[in-house]
C-alpha positions in Angstrom: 88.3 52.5 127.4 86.6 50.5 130.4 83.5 52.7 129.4 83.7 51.5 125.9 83.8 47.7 126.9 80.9 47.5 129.5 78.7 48.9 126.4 80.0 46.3 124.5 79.1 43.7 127.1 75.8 45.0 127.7 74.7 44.8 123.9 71.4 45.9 122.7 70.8 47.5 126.1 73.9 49.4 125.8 72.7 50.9 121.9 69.1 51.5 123.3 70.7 53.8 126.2 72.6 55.3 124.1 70.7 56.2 121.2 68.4 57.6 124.0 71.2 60.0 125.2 71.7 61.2 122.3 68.3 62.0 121.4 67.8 63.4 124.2 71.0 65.6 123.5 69.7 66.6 120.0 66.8 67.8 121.7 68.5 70.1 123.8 70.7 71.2 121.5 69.7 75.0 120.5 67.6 75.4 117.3 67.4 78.4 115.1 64.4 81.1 115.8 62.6 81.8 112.6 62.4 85.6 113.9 66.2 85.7 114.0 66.6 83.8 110.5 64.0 85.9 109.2 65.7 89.2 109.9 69.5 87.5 108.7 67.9 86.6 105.9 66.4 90.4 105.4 70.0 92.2 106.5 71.9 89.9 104.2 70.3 91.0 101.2 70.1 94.9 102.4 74.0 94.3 102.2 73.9 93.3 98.8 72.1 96.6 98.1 74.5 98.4 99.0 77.3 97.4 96.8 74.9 96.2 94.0 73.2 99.2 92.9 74.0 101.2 95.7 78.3 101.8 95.9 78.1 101.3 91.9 75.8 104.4 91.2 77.5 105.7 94.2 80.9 105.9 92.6 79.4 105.9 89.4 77.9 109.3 89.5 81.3 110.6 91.1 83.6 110.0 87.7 83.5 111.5 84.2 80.8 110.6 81.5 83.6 108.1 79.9 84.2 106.4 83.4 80.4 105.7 84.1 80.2 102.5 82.6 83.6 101.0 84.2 82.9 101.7 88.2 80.2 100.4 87.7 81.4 97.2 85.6 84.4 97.1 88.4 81.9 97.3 91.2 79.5 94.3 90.2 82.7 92.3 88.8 84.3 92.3 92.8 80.8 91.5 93.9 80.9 88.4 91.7 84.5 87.6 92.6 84.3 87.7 96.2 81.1 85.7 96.4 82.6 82.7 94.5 86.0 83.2 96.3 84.5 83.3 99.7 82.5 80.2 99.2 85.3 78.2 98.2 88.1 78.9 100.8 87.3 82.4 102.3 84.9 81.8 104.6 86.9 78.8 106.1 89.9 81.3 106.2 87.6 83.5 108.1 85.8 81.6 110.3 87.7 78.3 111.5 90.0 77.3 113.9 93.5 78.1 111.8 95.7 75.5 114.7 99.0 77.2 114.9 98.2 80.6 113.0 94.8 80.8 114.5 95.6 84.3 115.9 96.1 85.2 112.3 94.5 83.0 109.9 91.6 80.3 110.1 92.9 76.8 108.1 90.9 74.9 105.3 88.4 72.5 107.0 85.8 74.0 106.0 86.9 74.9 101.9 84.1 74.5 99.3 82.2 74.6 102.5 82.3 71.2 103.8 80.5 69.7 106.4 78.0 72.5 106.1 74.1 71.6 105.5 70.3 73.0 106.0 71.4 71.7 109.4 74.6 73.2 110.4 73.8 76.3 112.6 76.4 79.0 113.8 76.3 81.0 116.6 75.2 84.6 118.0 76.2 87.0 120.7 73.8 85.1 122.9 73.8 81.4 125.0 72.0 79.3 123.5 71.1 81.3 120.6 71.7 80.0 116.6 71.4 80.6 113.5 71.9 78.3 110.7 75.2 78.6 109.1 73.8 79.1 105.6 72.9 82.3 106.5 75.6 83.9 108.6 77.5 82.0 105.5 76.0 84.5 102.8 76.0 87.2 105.8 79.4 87.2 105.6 79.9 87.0 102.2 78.4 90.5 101.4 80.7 92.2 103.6 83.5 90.5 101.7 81.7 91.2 98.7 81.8 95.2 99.4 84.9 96.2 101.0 87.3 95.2 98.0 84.8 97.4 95.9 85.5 100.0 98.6 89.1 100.4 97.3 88.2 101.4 93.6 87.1 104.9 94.1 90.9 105.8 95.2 92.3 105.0 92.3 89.1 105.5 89.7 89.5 105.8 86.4 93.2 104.9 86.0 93.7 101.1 86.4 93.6 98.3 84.5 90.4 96.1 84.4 92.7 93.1 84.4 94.9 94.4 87.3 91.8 95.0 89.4 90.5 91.4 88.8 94.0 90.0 90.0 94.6 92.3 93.1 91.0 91.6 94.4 91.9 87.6 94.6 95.1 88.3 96.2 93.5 91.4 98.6 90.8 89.1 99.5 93.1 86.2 100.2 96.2 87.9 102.1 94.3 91.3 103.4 90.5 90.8 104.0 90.1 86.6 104.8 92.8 87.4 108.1 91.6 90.6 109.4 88.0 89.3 109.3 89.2 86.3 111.6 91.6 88.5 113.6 88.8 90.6 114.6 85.4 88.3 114.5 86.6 85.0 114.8 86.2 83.2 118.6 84.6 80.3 119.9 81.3 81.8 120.4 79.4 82.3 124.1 78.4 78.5 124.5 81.9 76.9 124.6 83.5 80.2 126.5 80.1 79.8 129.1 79.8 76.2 129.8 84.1 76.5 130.2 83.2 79.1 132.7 80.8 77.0 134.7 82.7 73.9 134.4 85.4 75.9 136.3 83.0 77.4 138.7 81.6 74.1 139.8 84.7 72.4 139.5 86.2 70.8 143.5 89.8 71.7 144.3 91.3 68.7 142.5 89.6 69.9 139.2 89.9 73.4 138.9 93.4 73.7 137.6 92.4 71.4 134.8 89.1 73.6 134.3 90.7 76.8 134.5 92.8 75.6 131.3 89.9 74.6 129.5 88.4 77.9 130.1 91.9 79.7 128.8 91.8 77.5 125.8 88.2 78.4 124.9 89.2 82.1 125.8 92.8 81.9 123.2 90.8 80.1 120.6 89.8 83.7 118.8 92.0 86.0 116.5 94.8 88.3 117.6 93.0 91.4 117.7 89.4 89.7 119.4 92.1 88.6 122.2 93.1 92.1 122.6 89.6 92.8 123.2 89.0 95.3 120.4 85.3 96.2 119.4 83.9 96.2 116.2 80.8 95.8 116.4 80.1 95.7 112.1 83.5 96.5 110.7 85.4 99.8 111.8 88.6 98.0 111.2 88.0 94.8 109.2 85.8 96.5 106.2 86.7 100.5 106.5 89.5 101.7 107.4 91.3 97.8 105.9 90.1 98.9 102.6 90.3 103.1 103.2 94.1 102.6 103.6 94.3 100.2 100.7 93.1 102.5 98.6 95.7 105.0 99.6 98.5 103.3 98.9 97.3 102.4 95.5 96.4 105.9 94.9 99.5 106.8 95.9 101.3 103.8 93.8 99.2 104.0 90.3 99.6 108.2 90.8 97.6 111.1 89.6 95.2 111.5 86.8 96.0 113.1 83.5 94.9 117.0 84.0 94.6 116.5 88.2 95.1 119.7 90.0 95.1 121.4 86.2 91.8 120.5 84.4 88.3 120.3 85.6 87.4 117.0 86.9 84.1 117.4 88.1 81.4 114.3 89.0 79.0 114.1 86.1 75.9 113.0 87.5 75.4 114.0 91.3 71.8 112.8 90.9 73.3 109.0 90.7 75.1 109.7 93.6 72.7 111.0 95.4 70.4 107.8 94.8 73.6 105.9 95.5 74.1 107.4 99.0 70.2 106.8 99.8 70.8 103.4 98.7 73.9 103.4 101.1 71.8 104.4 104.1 69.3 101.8 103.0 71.5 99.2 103.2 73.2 99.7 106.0 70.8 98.5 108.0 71.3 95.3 107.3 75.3 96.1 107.7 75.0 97.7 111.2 71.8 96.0 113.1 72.3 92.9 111.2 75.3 92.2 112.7 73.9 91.6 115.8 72.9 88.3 114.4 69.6 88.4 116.5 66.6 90.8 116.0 66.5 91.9 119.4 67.1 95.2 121.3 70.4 95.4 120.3 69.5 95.2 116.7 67.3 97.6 117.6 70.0 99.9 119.5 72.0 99.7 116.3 69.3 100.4 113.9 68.6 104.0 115.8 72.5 104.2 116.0 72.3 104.1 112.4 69.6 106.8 111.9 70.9 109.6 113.9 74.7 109.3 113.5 74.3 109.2 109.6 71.9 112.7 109.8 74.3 113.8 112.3 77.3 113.5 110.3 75.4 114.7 106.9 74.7 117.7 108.5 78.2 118.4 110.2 79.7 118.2 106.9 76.8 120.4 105.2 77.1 123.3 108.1 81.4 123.3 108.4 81.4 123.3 104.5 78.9 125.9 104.0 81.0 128.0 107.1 84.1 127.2 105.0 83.1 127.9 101.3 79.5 129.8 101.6 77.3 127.1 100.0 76.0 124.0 101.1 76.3 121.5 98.8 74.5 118.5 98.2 78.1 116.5 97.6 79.0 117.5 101.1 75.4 116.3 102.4 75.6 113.0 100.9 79.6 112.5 101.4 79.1 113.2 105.4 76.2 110.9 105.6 78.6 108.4 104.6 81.1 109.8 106.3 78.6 108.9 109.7 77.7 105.3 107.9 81.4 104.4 108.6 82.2 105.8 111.9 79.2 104.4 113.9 79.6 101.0 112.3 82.3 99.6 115.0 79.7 101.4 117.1 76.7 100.6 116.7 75.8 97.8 119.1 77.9 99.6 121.5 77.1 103.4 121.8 74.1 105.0 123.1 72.3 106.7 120.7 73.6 110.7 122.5 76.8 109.2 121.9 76.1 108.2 118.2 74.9 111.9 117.2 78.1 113.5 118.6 80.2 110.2 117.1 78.5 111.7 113.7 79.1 115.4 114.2 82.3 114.3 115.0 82.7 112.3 111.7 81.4 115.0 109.2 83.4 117.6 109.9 87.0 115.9 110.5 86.2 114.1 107.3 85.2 117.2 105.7 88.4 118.9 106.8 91.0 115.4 105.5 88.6 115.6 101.9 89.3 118.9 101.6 92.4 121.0 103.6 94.5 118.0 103.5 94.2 115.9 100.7 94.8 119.6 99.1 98.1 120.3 101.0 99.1 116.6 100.4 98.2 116.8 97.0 97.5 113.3 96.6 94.9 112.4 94.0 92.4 110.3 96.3 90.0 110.1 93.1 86.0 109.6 95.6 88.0 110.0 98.6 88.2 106.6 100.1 90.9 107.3 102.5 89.5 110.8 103.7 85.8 108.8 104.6 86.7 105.5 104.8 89.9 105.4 106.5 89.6 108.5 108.9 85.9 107.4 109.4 86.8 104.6 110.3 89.6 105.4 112.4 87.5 108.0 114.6 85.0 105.7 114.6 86.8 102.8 115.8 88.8 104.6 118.8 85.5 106.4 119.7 84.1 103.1 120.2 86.2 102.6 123.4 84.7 105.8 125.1 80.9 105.1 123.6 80.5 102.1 125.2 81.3 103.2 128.6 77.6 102.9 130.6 78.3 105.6 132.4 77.7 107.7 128.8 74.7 105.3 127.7 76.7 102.9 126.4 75.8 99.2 126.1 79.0 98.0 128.0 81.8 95.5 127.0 80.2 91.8 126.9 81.4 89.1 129.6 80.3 85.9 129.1 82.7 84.3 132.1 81.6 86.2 135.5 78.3 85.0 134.9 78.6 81.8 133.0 75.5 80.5 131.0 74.3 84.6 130.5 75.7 87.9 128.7 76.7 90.3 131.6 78.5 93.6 131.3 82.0 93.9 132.4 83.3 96.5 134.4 84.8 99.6 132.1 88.4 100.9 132.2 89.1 103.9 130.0 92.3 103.2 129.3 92.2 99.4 128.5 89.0 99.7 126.6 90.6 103.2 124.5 94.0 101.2 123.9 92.7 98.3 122.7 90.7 100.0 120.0 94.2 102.1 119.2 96.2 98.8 119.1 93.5 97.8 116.4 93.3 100.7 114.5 97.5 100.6 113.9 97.4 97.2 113.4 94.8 97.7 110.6 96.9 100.6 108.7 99.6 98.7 108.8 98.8 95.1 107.7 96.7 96.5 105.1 99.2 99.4 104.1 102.0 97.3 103.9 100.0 94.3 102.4 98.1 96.2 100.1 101.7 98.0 98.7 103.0 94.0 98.5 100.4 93.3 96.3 100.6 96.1 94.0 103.6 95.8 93.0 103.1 92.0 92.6 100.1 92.7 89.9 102.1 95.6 88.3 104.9 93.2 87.8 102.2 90.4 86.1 99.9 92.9 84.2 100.7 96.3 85.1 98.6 98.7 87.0 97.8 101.7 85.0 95.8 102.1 81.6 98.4 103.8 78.9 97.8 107.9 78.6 95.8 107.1 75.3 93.3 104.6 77.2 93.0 107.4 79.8 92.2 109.9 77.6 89.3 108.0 75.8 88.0 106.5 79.0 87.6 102.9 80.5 84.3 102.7 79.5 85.7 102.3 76.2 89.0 101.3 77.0 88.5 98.5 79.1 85.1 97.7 78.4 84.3 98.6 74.5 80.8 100.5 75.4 79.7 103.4 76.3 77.5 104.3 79.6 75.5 106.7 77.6 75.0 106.7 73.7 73.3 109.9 72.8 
């Protein structure tokens, strides 16, 4: 208040001095590197690619003739859902301070996104780094975009078009908004660094007060970030969030007419195949761009990318062909993807050694769950979400806690506090690094498996899940949609 008078009193001099402090703190305030928007800009629309054609033809090509037309209409419908959603109160669910349920859930300030313009920048991984919040805005968006469209290939070619429409608002809302803030959401590396050096050149009288400030900065992230679980592109929040979904609905909608009895084979492997490329493609921009800089580290995840994708392709391919006597080219494709999901909560933090065994690793355990046990179980997983996504994901996401380990050619856990101002690497503990990824991992399976049930009994009881026999019999392409994929 005193402070606030004498510029009162002084006047005009007052203004002048302190328009001039703050031009002079605009001018130090960080600015976004066109090399870095540049290369958000690129990863965001790889993304898209990957749901919109890529998962569509992916999925596609997996069903029967008189499915075709709906995954893909189901696909492209989430994609169009999400965005819209996500713009009007997801993101701020996501990514904003949510006051007493911040652990859980960000709050509304930032709904229809306001306050955001050309100017607005969001943060990196790095001090002083930006980006401008546009584009980590439509970033963001494609990852909710894809993992609801995940979910569809458990329970393909059985439910309603209506009842998808309504669980993906409510998933999105209840599921996918508060994992994504659980897991990403913190202050960023500015306000936890210049915390940390207010404290370490704070005198005696000051540092209790600075030592709070610090643990404030440090508690203002989600639950599972305060664990100090890793993910570096979405192990938990995209993969095995929307693997496990798709089991329970799987589970919850049951089996197709003829499962287990008739032959219910994919009826295009070529679209798959161009799906899968399309997949790899895109991931890319999943994996390197969420780095949020084009830097080594991009780099390190873009190689991550390469080798544990091949790796995993061809552990599938190899344990299949051991197991039935012919490689296939489902098995090549469906392990590649398999190796797409477990080095994603990796792939900023594994060495590149440690990504090819993460991927050899992948393909045959998910070989073994698509196989062996989803026969024993006999549930009817229709494209095997949970079997890649879910157990991807899960090996994936608990490997991550060994990978990153230096001493195996891992890039180490970030510390922004024992150096303040800088990105150092903290010291590594096996077991606290390996149990916080387990913590994460059960917490996953069991917000999204109990959620997910909530909600599908909540859409069942409003429009009911499943198509009647007849509609199942003729198809959703004609069902649902009243067109055909194909007219011959």
């Amino acid at each position: 208040m005193k402070s606030r008078l004498m510029l009162a009193a002084l006047g005009g001099l007052g203004l002048a001095a302190l328009g001039a402090d703050a031009a002079l703190a605009q001018a130090a305030a960080p600015t976004p590197d066109k090399g870095d928007t540049a290369w958000m800009l690129l990863s965001t629309i790889l993304v898209l690619l990957m749901v919109v054609p890529g998962l569509a033809l992916f999925y596609g090509g997996l069903v029967r003739t008189k499915n075709m037309l709906s995954l893909l209409t189901q696909v492209f419908a989430i994609a169009c859902i999400a965005a819209i959603v996500w713009v009007t109160y997801g993101y701020s669910l996501a990514f904003t301070n949510g006051g007493a349920l911040n652990d859980f859930v960000g709050g509304f300030s930032k709904a229809f996104l306001r306050g955001v313009d050309a100017n607005s920048v969001a943060a990196t991984f790095s001090n002083g780094v930006v980006i401008p919040e546009y584009v980590y805005i439509c970033f963001q968006m494609t990852f909710a975009m894809i993992t609801p469209a995940l979910i569809v290939g458990a329970f393909a070619e059985r439910m309603r078009f209506s009842a998808l429409v309504l669980f993906t608002v409510l998933w999105l809302t209840f599921i996918y908004f508060p994992m994504a803030h659980m897991v990403w959401y913190w202050a960023g590396p500015d306000v936890v660094g210049n915390a940390a050096k207010a404290l370490a050149e704070a005198d005696a009288g000051g540092k209790a007060a600075a030592q709070g400030a610090l643990d404030a900065a440090m508690a203002d992230a989600g639950l599972l970030f305060q664990w100090g679980a890793l993910d570096f592109a979405g192990g938990t929040v995209v993969h095995i969030n929307a693997g496990i979904a798709g089991l329970v609905g799987a589970l919850l909608l049951g089996k197709r007419i003829g499962y287990g009895r008739d032959l219910i084979a994919p009826h295009s492997l070529t679209m798959t195949m161009i799906g899968a490329a399309l997949l790899w493609v895109g991931w890319f921009g999943f994996n390197a761009g969420s780095n949020l800089e084009a830097n080594g580290t991009a780099a390190l995840a873009m190689v991550n990318t390469f080798v544990a994708t091949a790796a995993a392709g061809l552990g599938w391919l190899f344990v299949e062909w051991a197991a039935k006597g012919k490689p296939s080219l489902l098995g090549l494709v469906s392990g590649a993807v398999a190796g797409l999901v477990a080095v994603t909560p990796a792939a900023g933090f594994s060495g590149p050694m440690g990504a090819i065994v993460l991927g050899l690793v992948s393909g045959a355990v998910c070989f073994v769950f698509c196989s062996s046990v989803k026969n024993a179980i006999g549930y009817d997983d229709s494209l095997d979400v949970f079997g890649i996504h879910c157990v991807g994901g899960i090996i994936g996401a608990i490997a991550t806690g060994i990978l990153v380990n230096p001493a195996l050619g891992g890039a180490g856990i970030p510390d922004y506090v024992s150096n303040p101002g800088s990105l150092a690497v903290a010291d590594y503990v096996f077991g606290t690094a390996v149990w916080a990824q387990i913590k994460a991992v059960l917490f996953t399976i069991v917000w999204s498996g109990v959620g997910s049930a909530i909600l599908y009994k909540i859409v069942d009881l409003i429009v009911g899940l499943r198509v009647t026999q007849e509609e199942e019999r003729e198809g959703l392409d004609l069902a649902d949609h009243g067109e055909r994929a194909y007219n011959y």
